[in-house]
N, C-alpha and C positions, 0 to 999 in steps of 0.2 A: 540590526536584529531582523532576521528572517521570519518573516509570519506564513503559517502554513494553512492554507483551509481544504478541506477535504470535500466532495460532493458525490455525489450519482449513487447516494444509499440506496436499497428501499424494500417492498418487498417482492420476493419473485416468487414460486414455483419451484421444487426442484429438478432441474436441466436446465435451466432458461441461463442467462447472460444478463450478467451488469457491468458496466465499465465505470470504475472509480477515478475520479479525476484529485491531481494535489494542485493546489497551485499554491502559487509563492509572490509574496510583496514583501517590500523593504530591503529589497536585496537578490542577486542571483543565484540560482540554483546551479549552473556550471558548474560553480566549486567544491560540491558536494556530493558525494554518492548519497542516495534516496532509496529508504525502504519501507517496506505496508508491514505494518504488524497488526495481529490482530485479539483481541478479549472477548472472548465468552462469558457469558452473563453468570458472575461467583466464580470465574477462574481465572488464571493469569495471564497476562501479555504472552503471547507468543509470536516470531518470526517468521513471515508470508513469503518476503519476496525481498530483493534489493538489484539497484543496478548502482553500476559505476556512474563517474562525473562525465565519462565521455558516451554514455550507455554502450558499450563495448565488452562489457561483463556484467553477465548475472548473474543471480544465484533464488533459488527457492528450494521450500521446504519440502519434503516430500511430501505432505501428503496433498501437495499444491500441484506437482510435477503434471505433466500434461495437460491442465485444467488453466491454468492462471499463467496469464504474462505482463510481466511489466515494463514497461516503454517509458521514455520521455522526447520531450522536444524542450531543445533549450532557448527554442527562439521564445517560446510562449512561457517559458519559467513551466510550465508545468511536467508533474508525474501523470501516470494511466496503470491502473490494475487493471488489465481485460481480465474479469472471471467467465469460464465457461462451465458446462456439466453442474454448477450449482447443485452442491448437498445440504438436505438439514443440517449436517454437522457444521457444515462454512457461517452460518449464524452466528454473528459474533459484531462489535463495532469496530469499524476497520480504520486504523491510522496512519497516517505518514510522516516519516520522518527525515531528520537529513544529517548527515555526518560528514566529516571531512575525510575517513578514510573507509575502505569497505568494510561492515560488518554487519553480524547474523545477530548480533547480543545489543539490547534494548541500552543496555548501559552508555553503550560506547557512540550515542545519538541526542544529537545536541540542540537542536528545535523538534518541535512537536504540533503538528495539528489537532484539533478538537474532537476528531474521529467523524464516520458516517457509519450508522447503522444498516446491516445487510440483514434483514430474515427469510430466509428459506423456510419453507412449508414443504409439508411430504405430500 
């Protein structure tokens, strides 16, 4: 059973940078593509970012596009959201996830971290 915890919430400014880290116990991350989804407060999960098992493919959401990248290292079991440009709108709790095949849909993702809270201020 793969345990996921998430970290480097908190709050910024908007422009400024946070780098969200996932990391993994009880098992490796290899196996799995990994993705950040994220929840705005009274709305629904929606899909940030995902890379593959070998991070050799990604994929993000538009309105992430230029701003947000996502990394891993498999030596360390962990994920990285680098956000940059930081908007009010990115406010939201940010989570990680891991699947065993690529995808964009919350469904198709089969552990879950506990989230970290990101607030932007204007």
């Amino acid at each position: 059973q793969v345990q996921l915890v998430e970290s480097g919430g908190g709050m910024v400014q908007a422009g400024d940078s946070l780098r969200l880290s996932c990391a993994a116990s009880g098992g490796t991350l290899r196996n799995y593509a990994m993705g950040w989804f994220r929840q705005p407060l009274g709305r629904e999960r929606e899909f940030v970012a995902v890379i593959s098992a070998s991070g050799i493919q990604t994929s993000y959401a538009a309105f992430v596009q230029g701003r947000f990248t996502v990394s891993r290292d498999n030596a360390k079991n962990t994920v990285y959201l680098q956000m940059n440009s930081l908007k009010p709108e990115d406010t939201a709790a940010y989570y990680c996830a891991a699947t065993t095949l690529l995808a964009t849909v919350a469904a198709r993702y089969e552990y879950w971290g506990q989230g970290t809270q990101v607030t932007v201020s204007s």
